[in-house]
C-alpha positions as CSV (number, residue, x, y, z in Angstrom):
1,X,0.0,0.0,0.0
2,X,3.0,2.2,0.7
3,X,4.0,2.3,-2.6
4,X,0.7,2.9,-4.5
5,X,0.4,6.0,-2.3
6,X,4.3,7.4,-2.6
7,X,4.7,6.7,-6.5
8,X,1.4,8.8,-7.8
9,X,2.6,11.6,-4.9
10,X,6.3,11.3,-6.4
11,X,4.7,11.5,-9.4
12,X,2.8,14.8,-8.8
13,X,5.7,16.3,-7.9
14,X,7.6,16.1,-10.6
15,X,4.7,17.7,-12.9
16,X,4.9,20.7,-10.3
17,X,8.4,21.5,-10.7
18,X,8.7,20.5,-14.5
19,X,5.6,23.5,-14.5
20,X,7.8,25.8,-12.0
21,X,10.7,25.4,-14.9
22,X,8.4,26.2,-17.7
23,X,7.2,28.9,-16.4
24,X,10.4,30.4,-15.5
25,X,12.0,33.1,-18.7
26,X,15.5,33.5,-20.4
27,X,15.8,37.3,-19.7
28,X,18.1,37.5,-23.2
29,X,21.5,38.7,-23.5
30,X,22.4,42.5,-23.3
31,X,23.6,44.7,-26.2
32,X,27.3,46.6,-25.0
33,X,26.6,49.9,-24.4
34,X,30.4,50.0,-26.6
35,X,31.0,49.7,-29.9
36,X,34.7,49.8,-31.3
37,X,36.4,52.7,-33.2
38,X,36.5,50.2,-36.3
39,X,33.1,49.2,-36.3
40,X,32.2,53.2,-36.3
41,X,34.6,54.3,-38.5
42,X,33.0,51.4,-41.2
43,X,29.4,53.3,-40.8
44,X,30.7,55.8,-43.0
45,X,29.8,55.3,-46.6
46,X,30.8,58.8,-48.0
47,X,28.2,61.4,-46.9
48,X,27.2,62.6,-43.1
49,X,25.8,59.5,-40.6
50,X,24.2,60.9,-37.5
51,X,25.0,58.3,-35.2
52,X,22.2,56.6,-33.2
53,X,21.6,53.0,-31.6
54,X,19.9,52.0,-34.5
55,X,23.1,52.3,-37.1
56,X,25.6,51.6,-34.2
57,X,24.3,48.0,-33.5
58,X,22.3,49.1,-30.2
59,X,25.4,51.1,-28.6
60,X,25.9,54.5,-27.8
61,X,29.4,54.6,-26.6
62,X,33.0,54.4,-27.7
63,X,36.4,54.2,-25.3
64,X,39.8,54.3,-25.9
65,X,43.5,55.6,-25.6
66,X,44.1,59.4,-26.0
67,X,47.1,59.9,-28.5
68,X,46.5,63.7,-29.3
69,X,48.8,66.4,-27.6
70,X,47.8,69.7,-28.9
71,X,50.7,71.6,-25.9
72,X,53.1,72.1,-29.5
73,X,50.6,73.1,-31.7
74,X,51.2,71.2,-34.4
75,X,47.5,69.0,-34.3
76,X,44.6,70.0,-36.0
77,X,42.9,72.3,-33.0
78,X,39.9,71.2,-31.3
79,X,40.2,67.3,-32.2
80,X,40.6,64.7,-29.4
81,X,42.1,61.5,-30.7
82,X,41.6,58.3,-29.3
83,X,42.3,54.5,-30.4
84,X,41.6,51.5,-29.8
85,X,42.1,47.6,-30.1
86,X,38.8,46.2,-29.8
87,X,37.5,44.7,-32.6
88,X,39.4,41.4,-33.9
89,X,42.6,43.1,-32.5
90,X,42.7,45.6,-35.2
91,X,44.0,49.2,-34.2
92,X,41.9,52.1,-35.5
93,X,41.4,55.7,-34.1
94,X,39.1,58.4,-35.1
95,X,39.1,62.1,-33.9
96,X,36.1,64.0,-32.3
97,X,35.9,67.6,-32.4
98,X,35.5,68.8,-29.0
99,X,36.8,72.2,-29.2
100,X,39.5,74.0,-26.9
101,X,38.7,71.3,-24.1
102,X,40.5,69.1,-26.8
103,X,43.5,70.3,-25.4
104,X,42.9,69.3,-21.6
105,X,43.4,65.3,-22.4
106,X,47.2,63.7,-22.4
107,X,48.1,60.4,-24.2
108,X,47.7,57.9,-21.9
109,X,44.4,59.2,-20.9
110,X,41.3,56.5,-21.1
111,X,38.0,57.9,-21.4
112,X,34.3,57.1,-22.4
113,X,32.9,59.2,-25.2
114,X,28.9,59.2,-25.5
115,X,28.7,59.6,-29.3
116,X,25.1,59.2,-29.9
117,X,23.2,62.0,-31.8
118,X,26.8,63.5,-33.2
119,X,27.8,63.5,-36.3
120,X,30.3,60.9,-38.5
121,X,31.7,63.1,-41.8
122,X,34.8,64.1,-43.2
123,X,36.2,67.5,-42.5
124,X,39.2,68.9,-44.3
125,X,39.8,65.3,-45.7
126,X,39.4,63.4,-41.3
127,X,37.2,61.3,-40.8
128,X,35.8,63.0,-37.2
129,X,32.8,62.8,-34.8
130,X,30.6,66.2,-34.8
131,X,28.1,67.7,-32.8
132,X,29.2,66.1,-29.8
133,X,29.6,68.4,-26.3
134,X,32.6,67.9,-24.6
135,X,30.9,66.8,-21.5
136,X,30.0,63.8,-22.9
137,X,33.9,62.9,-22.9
138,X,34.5,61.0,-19.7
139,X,38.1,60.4,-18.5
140,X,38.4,57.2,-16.6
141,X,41.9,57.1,-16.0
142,X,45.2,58.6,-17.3
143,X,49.3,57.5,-17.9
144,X,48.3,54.7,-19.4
145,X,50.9,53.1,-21.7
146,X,49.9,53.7,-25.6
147,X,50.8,50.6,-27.5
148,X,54.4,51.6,-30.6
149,X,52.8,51.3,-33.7
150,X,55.6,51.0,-36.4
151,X,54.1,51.2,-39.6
152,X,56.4,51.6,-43.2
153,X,55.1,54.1,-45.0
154,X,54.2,51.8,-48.3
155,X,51.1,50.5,-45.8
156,X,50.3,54.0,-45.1
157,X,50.1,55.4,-48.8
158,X,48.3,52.1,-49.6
159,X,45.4,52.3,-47.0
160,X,45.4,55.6,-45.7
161,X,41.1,55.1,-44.0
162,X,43.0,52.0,-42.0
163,X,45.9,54.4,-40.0
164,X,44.3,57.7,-39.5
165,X,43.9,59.0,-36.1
166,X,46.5,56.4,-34.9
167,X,50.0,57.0,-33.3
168,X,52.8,55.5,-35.2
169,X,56.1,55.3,-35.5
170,X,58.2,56.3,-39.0
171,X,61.6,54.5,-38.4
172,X,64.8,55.1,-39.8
173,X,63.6,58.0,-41.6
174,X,65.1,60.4,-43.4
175,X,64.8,63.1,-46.1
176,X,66.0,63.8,-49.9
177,X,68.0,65.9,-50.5
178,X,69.7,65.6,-47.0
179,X,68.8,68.5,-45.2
180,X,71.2,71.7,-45.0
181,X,72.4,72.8,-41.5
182,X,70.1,75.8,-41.6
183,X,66.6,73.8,-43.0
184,X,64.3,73.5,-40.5
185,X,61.0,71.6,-40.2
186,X,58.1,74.1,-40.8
187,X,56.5,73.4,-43.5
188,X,55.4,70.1,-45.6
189,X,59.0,67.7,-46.0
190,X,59.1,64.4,-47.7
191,X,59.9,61.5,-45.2
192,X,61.3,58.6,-46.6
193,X,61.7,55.7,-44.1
194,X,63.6,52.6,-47.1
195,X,59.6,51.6,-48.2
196,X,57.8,55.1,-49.8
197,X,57.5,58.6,-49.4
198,X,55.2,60.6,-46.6
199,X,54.5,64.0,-46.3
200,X,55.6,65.3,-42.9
201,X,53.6,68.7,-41.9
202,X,54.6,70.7,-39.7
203,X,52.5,74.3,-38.4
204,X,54.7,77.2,-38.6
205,X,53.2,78.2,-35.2
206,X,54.6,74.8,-33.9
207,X,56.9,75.4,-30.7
208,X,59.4,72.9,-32.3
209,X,58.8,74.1,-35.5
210,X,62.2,76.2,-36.0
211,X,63.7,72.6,-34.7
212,X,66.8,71.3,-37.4
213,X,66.1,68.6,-39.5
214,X,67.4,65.6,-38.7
215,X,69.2,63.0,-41.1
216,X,68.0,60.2,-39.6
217,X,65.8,59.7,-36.9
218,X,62.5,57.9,-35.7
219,X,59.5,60.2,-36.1
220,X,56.4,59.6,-33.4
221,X,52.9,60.8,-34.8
222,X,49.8,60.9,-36.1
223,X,48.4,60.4,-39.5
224,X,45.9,62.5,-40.4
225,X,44.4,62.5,-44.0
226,X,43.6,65.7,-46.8
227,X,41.8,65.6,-50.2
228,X,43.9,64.9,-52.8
229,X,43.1,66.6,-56.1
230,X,40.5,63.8,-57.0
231,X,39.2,63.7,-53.5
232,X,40.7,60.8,-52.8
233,X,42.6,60.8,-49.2
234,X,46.0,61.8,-49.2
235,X,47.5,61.4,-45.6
236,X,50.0,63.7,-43.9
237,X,51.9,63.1,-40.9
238,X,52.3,65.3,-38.0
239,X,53.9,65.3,-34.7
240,X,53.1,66.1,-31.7
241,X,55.7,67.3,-29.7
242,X,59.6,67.6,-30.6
243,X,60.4,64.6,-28.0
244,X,58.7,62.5,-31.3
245,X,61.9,63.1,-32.7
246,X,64.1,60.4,-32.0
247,X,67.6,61.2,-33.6
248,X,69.4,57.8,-34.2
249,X,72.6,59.4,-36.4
250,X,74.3,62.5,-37.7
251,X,76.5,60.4,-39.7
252,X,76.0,59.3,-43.6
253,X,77.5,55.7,-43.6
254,X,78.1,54.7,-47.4
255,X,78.0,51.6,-48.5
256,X,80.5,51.4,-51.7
257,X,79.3,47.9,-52.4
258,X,75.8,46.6,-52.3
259,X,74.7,43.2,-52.5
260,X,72.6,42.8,-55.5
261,X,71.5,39.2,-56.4
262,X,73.1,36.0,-56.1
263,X,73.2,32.6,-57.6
264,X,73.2,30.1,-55.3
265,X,71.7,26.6,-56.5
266,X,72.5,26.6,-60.5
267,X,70.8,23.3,-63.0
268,X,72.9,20.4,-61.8
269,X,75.7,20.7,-59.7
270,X,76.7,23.3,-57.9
271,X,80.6,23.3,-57.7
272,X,82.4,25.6,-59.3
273,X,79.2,27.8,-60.6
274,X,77.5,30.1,-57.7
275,X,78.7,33.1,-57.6
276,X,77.1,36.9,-56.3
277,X,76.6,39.8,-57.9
278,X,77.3,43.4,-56.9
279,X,77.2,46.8,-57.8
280,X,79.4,49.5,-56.9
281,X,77.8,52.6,-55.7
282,X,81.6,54.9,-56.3
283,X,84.0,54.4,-58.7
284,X,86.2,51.8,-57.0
285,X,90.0,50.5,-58.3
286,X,90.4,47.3,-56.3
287,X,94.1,47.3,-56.3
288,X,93.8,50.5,-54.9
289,X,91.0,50.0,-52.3
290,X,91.0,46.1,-51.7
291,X,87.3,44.9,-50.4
292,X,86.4,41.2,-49.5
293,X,83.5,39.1,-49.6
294,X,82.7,36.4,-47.7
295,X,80.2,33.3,-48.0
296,X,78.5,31.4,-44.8
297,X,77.1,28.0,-45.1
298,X,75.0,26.5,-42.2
299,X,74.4,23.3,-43.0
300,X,74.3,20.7,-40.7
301,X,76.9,19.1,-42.1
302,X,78.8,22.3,-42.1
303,X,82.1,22.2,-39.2
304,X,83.1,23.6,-37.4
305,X,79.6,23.0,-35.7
306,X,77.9,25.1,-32.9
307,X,78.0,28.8,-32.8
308,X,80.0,30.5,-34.9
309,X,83.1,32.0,-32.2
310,X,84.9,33.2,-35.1
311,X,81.7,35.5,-36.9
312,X,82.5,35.9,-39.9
313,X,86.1,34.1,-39.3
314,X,84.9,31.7,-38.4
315,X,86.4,29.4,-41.6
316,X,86.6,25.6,-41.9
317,X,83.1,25.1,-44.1
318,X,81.0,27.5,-42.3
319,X,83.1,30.8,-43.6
320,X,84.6,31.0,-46.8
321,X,86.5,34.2,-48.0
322,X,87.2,35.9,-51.6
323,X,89.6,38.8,-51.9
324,X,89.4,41.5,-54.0
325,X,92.8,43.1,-55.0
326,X,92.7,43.6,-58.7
327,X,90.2,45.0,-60.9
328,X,88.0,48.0,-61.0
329,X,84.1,49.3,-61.3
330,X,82.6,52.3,-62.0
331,X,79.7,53.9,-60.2
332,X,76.3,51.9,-60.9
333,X,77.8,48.9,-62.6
334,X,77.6,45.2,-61.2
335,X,80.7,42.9,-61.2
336,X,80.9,39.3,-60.3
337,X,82.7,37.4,-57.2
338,X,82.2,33.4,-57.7
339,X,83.8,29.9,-59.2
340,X,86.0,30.1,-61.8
341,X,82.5,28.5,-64.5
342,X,81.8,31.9,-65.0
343,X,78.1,30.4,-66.5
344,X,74.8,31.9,-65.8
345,X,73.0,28.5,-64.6
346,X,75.9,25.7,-64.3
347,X,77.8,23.7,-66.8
348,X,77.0,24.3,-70.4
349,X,74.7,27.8,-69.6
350,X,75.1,30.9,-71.5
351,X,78.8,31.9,-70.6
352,X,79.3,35.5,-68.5
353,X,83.1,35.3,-69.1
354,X,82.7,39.1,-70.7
355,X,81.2,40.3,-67.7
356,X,83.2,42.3,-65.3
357,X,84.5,39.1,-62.5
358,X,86.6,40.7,-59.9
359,X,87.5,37.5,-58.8
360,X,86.8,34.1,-59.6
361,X,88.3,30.6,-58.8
362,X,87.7,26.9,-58.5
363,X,86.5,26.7,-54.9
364,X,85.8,23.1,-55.5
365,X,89.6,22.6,-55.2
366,X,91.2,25.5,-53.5
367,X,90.6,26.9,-50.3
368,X,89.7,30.4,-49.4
369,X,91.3,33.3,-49.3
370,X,92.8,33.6,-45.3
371,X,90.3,31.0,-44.2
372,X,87.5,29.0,-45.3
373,X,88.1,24.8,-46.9
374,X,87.5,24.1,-50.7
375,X,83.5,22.9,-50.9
376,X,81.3,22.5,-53.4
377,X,78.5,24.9,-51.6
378,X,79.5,27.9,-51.0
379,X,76.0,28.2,-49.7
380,X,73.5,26.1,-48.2
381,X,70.7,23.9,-50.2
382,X,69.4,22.2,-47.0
383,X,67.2,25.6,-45.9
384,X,69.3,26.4,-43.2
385,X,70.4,30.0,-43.5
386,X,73.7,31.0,-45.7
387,X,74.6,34.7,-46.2
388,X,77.1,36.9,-47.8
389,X,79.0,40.1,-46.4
390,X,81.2,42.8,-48.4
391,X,84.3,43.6,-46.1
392,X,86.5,47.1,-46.4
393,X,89.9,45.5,-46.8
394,X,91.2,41.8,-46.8
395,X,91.5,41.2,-42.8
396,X,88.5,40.0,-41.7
397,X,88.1,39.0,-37.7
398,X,85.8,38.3,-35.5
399,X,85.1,42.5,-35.0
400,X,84.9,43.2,-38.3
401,X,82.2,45.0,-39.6
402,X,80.8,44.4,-42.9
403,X,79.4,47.1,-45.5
404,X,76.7,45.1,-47.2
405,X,75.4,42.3,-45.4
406,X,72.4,39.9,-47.2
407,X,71.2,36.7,-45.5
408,X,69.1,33.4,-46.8
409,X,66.5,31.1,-44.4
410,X,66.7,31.5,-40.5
411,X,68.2,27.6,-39.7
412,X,70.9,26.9,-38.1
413,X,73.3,27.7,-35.1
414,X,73.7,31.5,-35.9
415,X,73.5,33.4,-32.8
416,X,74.1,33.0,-29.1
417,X,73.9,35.9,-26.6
418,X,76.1,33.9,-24.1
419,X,78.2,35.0,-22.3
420,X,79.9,35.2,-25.1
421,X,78.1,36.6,-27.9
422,X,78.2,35.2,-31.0
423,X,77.2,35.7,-34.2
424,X,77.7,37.2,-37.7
425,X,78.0,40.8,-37.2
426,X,75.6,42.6,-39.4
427,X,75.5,46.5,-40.5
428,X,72.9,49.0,-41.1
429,X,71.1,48.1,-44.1
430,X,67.3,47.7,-45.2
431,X,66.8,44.9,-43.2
432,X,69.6,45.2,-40.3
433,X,70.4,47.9,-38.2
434,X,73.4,47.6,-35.3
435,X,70.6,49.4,-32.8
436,X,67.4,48.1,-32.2
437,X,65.9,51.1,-34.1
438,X,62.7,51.3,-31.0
439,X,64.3,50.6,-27.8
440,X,68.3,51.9,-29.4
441,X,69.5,48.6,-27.2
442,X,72.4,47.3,-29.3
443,X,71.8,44.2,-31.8
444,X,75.0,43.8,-33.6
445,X,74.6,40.2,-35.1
446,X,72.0,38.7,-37.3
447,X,69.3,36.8,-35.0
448,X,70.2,39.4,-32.5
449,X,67.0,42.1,-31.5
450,X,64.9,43.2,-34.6
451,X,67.4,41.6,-36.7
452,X,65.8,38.3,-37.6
453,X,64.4,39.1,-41.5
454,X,65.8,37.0,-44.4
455,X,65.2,35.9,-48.2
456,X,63.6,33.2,-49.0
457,X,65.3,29.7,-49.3
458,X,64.3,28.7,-53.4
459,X,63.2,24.9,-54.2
460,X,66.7,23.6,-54.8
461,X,68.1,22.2,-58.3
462,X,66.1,24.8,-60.4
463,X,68.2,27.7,-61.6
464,X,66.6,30.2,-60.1
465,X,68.7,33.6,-60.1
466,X,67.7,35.7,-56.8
467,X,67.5,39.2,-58.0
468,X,67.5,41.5,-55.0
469,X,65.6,44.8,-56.7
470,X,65.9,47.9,-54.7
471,X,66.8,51.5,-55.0
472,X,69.9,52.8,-52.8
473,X,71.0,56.6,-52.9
474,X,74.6,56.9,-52.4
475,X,74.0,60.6,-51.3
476,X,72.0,59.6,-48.1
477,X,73.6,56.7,-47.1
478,X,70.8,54.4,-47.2
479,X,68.2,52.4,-48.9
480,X,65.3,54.7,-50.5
481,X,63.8,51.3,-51.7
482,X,64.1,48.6,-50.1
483,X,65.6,45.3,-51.3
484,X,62.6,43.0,-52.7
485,X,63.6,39.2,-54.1
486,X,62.7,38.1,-57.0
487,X,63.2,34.9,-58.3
488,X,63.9,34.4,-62.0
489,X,64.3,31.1,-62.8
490,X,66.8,30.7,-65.8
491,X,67.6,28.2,-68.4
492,X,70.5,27.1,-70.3
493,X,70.2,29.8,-72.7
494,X,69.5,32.4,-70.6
495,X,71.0,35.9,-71.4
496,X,73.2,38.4,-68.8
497,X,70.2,41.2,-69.5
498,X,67.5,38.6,-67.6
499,X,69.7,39.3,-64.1
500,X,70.6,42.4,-64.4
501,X,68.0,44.1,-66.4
502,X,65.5,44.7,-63.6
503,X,67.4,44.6,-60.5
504,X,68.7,47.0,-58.3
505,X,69.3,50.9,-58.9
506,X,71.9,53.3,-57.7
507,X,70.5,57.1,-57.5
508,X,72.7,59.4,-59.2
């Protein structure tokens, strides 16, 4: 009897709470009062938006970083500019025209903006929020770190929409023709950082704006865009303050010999048939003024094994040296340093016997010049990275410095920071610089700091040439266009105007 009377009560209680459940409501999900800067700034479509909940996905709100500092004077006046990260990690900033309270906020600052019922247009060629007070700017906190942005200019001039009203950081840049003692910055000046051209403005009201100009320095700022003559956006740079300025040199370092291509895995075997080609950027009389050049090959199979104590010295089949004592090249020309095949693409290829070969042996059966045992790589096939350096001179060491440095693939014992560093040392080029060109810590070996970019390794047993195109202004001291790779695969019949028909340029 028990039981009857238990199960139909057990029973009766489950209906009840299986009712209480259905009865009880999912009170939804609520829409973020926040929507990022690059969801707003994508609600422009070319004419005014006046922002409200309905076109900003049910938000009202945007927060962010302050970058502006209008204490120089050299910002457009009444524009707070803020950034922000939060939509799929993508920086994007926009400015909102607040008037003279603009001026009260620091970088660093956070703050809330309340952008509903202002205005989204273009003024002056920025893309800015109107119509807003500037109570509805809300500081939250302030000396927050603001993330370094370094952008090259090439991304700038391509996309201009994607890096206005964001900080960013111009390195190594500098300016043609080379400033004179007495030029200072007022005024619009080209700034040309190795990958394109960017106007820098500067207000002649500007408290730095009487500053000298630099020859080669980082530049902190902010984008800002103007109509171009057929209203597309044409962006401008400015800086804030004359601390942006980050001077890295005062000296013009020359190069006299660039790297310019390089053959290092011809049709069939290799022995006897790589070889590099360079161009002189001076006239240069190599009995005169003796240079060097010297291979690396990182191979596993490469001794001595390990790190490399010796750099550049290092020698055995790791290091392998040409000199060049005899010989000459004008300004702008390439010569040739390589096996004594003197072929564009191995045995039986078109012959380059005519070109101008500086030096040239059988490597497969001598050894180097100082140091470095007869092989028949002079650079690696395995994708570990090999490399090439121009020396002044014909001692090379462990401290020598090169004048053109190029490396291939990242593989391979290359660097240690010890105790003791080691390494191959590496100069400033396109790719390498000898100070880390944000923090200025030193980084004098490849793999060291920011010095980790390469070429790419080709499929081996091709022919391809590696052209290194690339536009390098003796007159500055530095790459106005940086080296690009190209890979021109050759043939048997190939002709000497195929590798050096579209490669690097000197600027006269």
């Amino acid at each position: 009897m028990k039981q009857i009377i238990y199960f139909p009560f057990f029973l009766l209680s489950l209906s009840f709470l299986w009712s209480c459940e259905k009865d009880n409501t999912y009170p939804g999900g609520q829409i973020s009062p926040y929507i990022a800067i690059y969801d707003l700034r994508n609600i422009y479509k070319g004419s005014d938006v006046t922002l409200k909940k309905e076109n900003m996905f049910g938000s009202n709100t945007i927060t962010g970083l302050v970058v502006s500092d209008h204490s120089a004077g050299n910002l457009p006046a009444g524009l707070l500019v803020i950034q922000d990260y939060r939509r799929l990690s993508q920086l994007r900033g926009i400015s909102i025209a607040i008037g003279a309270r603009a001026a009260d906020y620091l970088p660093g600052d956070s703050v809330i903006v309340n952008v509903e019922g202002g205005v989204l247009k273009k003024v002056d060629g920025i893309l800015q929020v109107t119509g807003v007070p500037e109570t509805a700017v809300t500081k939250i906190s302030s000396g927050n770190k603001v993330p370094v942005n370094r952008v090259p200019t090439n991304l700038i001039l391509a996309n201009p929409d994607k890096y206005e009203s964001t900080l960013s950081v111009i390195v190594k840049g500098g300016f043609d023709p080379l400033p004179a003692p007495t030029d200072v910055l007022a005024g619009d000046k080209i700034l040309n950082d190795g990958f394109g051209n960017l106007t820098l403005h500067t207000e002649s009201k500007a408290s730095f704006a009487n500053n000298p100009v630099p020859v080669s320095a980082n530049f902190y700022g902010i984008v800002f865009n103007t109509n171009g003559a057929a209203g597309q956006p044409v962006p401008q740079f400015h800086l804030r303050k004359s601390d942006d300025i980050v001077v890295l040199s005062s000296t013009i370092e020359i190069a006299p010999v660039i790297i310019t291509g390089f053959m290092s895995d011809v049709k069939g075997g290799d022995g006897n048939y790589e070889y590099v080609q360079l161009m002189a950027t001076k006239d240069i009389d190599f009995s005169v003024t003796p240079y060097s050049v010297v291979f690396t090959n990182n191979a596993n199979a490469s001794t001595p094994t390990g790190y490399p104590s010796n750099g550049w010295a290092t020698g055995g089949m790791r290091t392998f040296k040409f000199n060049l004592t005899s010989g000459s090249a004008t300004k702008g020309t390439f010569f040739y340093i390589g096996g004594a095949g003197k072929t564009i693409n191995g045995s039986g290829s078109t012959s380059m016997s005519n070109s101008n070969w500086i030096r040239a042996f059988n490597y497969t059966t001598a050894d180097g010049d100082g140091f470095g045992t007869k092989t028949t790589g002079l650079l690696a096939n395995s994708g570990n990275a090999s490399g090439m350096a121009v020396f002044e001179g014909t001692n090379v060491t462990v401290d020598s410095k090169p004048v053109d440095v190029v490396f291939v693939a990242t593989g391979g014992s290359l660097y240690t920071a010890g105790p003791p560093e080691m390494g191959y040392r590496i100069t400033n080029t396109d790719f390498y610089d000898v100070k880390n060109p944000i923090t200025l810590e030193n980084q004098a070996f490849y793999r060291s700091g920011s010095n980790t970019l390469s070429f790419t390794y080709n499929t081996a047993d091709l022919g391809y040439f590696n052209m290194l195109g690339g536009a390098y202004n003796p007159a500055l001291g530095k790459w106005v266009k940086a080296r690009t790779q190209a890979n021109v695969l050759l043939t048997r019949e190939s002709s000497i105007s195929e590798i050096e028909g579209a490669g690097a340029t000197i600027l006269k």
